[in-house]
C-alpha positions in Angstrom: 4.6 6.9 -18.4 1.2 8.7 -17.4 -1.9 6.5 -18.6 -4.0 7.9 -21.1 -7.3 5.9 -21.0 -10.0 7.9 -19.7 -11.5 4.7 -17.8 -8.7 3.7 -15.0 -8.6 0.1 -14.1 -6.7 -0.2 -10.7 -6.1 -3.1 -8.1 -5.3 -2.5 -4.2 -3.4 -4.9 -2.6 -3.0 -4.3 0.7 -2.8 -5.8 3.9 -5.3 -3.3 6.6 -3.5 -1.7 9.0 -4.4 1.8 10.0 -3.0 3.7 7.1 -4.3 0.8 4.2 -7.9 1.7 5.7 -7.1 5.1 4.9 -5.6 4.3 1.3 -8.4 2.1 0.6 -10.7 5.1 1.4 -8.8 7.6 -1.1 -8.8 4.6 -3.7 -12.4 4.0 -3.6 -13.2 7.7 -3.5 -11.5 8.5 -7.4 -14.2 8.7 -10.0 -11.4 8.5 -12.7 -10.6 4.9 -12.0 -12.9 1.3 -11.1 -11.3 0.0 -8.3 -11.3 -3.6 -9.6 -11.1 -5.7 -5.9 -8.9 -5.4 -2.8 -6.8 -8.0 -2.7 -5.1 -8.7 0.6 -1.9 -10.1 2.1 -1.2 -11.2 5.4 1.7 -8.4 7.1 0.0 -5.7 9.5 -2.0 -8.5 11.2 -3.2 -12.1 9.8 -4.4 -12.9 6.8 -8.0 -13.6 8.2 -7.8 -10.2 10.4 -7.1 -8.4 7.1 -9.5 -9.5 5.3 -11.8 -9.1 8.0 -10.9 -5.5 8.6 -11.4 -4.6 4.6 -14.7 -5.4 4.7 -15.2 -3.6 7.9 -13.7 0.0 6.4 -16.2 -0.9 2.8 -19.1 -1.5 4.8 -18.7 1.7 7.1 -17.7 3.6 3.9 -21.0 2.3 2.2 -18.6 0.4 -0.8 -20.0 -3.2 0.2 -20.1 -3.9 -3.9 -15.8 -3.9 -3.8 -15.3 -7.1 -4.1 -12.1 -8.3 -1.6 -10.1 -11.6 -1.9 -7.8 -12.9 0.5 -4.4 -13.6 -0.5 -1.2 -15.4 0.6 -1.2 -15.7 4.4 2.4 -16.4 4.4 5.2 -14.9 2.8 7.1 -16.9 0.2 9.8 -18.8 2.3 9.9 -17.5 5.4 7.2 -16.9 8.5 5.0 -14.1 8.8 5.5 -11.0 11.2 3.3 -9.0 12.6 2.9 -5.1 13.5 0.5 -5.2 16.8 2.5 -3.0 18.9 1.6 -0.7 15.6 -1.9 -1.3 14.5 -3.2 -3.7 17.4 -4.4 -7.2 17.5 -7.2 -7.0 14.8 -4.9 -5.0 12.8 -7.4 -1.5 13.1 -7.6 -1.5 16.8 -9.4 1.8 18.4 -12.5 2.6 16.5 -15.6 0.8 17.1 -16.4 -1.0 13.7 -19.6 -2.9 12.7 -19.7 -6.7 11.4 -18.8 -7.0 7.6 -21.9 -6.6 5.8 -20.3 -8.3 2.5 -18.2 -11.8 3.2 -15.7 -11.4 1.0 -15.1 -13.7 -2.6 -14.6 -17.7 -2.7 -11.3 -16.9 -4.9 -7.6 -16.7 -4.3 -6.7 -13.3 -4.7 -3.5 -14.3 -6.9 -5.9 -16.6 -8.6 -7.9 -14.1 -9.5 -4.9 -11.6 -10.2 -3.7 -14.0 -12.9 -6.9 -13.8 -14.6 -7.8 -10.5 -14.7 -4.1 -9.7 -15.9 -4.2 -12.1 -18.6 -7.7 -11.0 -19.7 -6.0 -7.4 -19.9 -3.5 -8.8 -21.5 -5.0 -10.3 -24.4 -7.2 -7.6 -25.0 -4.3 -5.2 -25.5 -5.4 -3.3 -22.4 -3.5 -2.1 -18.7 -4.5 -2.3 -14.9 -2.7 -0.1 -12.5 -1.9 -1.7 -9.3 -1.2 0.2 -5.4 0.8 -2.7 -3.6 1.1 -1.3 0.0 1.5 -4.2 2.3 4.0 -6.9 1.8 4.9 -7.7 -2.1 3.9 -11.8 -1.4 0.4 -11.5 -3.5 2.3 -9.5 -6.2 5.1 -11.4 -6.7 3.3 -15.1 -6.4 1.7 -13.8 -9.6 4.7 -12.7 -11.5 6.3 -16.1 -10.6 3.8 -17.7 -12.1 3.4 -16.0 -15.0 6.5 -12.8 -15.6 4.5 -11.9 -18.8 1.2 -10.3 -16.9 3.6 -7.6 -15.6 2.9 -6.5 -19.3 -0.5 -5.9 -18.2 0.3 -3.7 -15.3 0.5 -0.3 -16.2 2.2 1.2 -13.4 2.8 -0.8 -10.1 3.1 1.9 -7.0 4.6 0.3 -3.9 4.3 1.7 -0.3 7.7 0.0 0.6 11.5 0.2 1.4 13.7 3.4 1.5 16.8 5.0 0.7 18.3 5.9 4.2 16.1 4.3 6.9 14.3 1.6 8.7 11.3 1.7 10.7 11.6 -2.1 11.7 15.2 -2.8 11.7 18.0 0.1 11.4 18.3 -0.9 7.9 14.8 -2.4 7.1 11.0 -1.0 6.1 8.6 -2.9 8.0 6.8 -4.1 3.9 9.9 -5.4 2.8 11.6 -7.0 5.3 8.0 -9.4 5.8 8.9 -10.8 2.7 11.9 -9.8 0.9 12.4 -12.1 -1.5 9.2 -11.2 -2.7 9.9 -7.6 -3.1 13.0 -9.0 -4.7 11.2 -10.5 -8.0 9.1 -7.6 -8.1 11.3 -4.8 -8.0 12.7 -6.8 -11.2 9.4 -7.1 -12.3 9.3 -6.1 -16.6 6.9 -2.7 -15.9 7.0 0.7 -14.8 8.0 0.0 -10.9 7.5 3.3 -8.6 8.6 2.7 -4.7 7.3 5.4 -2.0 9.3 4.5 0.8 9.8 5.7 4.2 11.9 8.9 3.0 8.9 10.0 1.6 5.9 8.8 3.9 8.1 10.3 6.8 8.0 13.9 5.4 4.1 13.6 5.0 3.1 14.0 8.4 -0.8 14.5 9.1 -1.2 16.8 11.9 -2.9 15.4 15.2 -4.7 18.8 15.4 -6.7 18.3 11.7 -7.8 15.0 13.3 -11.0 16.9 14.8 -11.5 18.2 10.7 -12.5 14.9 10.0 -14.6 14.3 13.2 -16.8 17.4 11.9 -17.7 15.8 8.7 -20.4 14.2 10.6 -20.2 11.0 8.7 -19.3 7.8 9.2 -16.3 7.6 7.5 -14.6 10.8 9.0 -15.6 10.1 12.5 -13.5 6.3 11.5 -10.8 8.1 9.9 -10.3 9.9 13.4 -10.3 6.9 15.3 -7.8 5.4 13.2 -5.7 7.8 13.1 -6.2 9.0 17.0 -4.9 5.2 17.4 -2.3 5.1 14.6 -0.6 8.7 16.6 -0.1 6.4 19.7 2.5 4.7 18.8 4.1 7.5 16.5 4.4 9.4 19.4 5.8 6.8 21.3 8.4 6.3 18.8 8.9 8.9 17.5 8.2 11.9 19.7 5.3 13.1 16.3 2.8 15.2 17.2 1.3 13.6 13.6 1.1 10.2 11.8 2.4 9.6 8.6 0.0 7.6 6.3 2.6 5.5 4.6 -0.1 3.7 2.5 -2.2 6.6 1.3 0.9 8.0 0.0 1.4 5.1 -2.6 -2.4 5.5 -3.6 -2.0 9.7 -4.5 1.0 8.9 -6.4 -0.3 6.4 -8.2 -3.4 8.5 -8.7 -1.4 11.6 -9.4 2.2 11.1 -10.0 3.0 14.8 -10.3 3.0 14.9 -6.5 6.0 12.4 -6.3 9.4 13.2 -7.3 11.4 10.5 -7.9 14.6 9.4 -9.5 15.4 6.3 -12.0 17.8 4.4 -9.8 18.9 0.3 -9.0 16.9 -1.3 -6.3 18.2 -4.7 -5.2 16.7 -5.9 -1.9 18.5 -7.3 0.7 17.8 -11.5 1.4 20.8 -12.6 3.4 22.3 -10.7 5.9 22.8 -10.2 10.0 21.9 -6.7 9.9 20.8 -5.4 6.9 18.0 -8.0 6.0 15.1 -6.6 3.9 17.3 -3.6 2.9 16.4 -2.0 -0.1 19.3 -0.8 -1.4 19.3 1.7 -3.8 21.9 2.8 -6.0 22.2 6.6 -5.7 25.5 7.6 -7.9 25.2 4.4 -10.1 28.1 2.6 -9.0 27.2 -1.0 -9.4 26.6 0.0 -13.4 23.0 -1.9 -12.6 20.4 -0.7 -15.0 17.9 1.1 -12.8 14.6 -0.9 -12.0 12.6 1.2 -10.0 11.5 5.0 -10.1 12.3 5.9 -6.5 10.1 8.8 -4.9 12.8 11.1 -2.8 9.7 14.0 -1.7 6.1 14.8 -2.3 4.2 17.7 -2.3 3.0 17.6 1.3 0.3 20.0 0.7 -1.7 18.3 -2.4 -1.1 14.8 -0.7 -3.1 16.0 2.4 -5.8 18.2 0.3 -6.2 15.4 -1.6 -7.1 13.4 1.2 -9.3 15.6 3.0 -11.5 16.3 0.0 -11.3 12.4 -0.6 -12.4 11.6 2.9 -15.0 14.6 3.2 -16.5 12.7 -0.8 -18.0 10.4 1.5 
């Protein structure tokens, strides 16, 4: 389903992290949508970190009117983890940013979620929605109304994978935060697209095009660097990359332009309950549960577009 309105209405819900600063800059850059609010989830780092570091990337990206919202700072039954051996204490350690210049809104960002989805609603209209941090925001929603998912045109996640963990052997760092989340969303009664780790892990940003943001001379580039030059750290470390992958900004393109995402109609059941393989998504390649498929799982992107697109989003600025 490819939406046909001419004015895009899309929420990010993300939880910032190195690569959700980056997402949140390609978001924000799109003249074809309104970037309705962030909305943020505790995951990367804490719920008051994230929120804090939102309005930290708006205000050095001059985009102090987005409104941001925190969220649920725990997931639904279980307690939070964190990623600071990934993205540092404050969630986007290594560049130097300035104080928020916007605090961010006095509303419960699934209380605010609820409304605008059931305003869209009732007028007969769509939001699309880029969910790349833990599902806990999205799915408090659903649980407490299912019928908004009627509202959500297309809900990209940044989440899960077909044959890999990054947290666990078996377990994407998003999903296995709150799994039982991820669980009611993935069964959620819309157009459900995961981008999971087989994809983010092909789209590798080269560490040597880090100094072709530095020469934009602007604020943001020289902040994109620094992330990244941060984020690369700890994917060398682990992974021996001379590159990072920006997991996040991958949901946003395909959500933006889902020509640059293959995917495939398959069964996605996540994982709740087990020693080893907790937070798994597991997908149903060959149909053999006879499931009917929930999710349209990406298996590649067009490397080339994803990262053009970025640059000319970035350089926008």
């Amino acid at each position: 389903m490819t939406p046909t309105s001419t004015s895009r209405r899309m929420i990010l819900d993300c939880d910032p992290g190195h690569d959700d600063a980056i997402a949140m800059l390609l978001a924000l850059a799109q003249p074809v949508w309104t970037v309705e609010g962030i909305s943020i989830v505790a995951g990367n780092t804490t719920l008051d970190n994230a929120v804090r570091a939102a309005g930290q990337v708006l205000t050095v990206a001059g985009q102090t009117h987005v409104p941001v919202r925190g969220g649920m700072a725990q997931p639904l039954v279980r307690p939070l983890r964190t990623a600071p051996n990934v993205h540092g204490e404050t969630g986007l350690d290594g560049p130097v940013l300035p104080e928020p210049a916007v605090a961010p809104v006095d509303e419960h960002s699934v209380d605010w979620m609820l409304r605008l989805l059931g305003e869209a609603r009732d007028a007969g209209e769509t939001v699309e929605v880029a969910a790349t941090g833990p599902l806990t925001n999205v799915a408090a929603v659903l649980r407490r109304d299912p019928t908004l998912a009627h509202a959500i045109e297309r809900l990209v996640v940044m989440g899960g994978a077909i044959n890999e963990g990054n947290t666990t052997p078996a377990a994407e760092f998003n999903v296995l935060v709150d799994p039982e989340a991820a669980s009611i969303v993935f069964d959620a009664d819309t157009e459900i697209v995961m981008v999971g780790l087989d994809v983010t892990h092909s789209a590798i940003f080269p560490g040597a095009r880090f100094d072709e943001l530095r020469a934009l001379n602007t604020p943001v580039g020289t902040m994109a660097a620094d992330l990244l030059d941060f984020f690369l750290r700890f994917h060398r470390q682990q992974y021996g990359l001379d590159g990072v992958p920006i997991h996040d900004a991958c949901a946003v393109a395909a959500l933006l332009r889902p020509e640059i995402l293959q995917t495939r109609h398959l069964r996605v059941d996540v994982e709740t309950a087990s020693t080893f393989c907790d937070g798994r998504t597991v997908v149903d390649l060959w149909g053999v549960t006879g499931r009917e498929p929930n999710v349209h799982v990406g298996t590649s992107i067009d490397v080339d577009a994803f990262t053009d697109l970025m640059m000319e989003s970035l350089a926008s600025y």
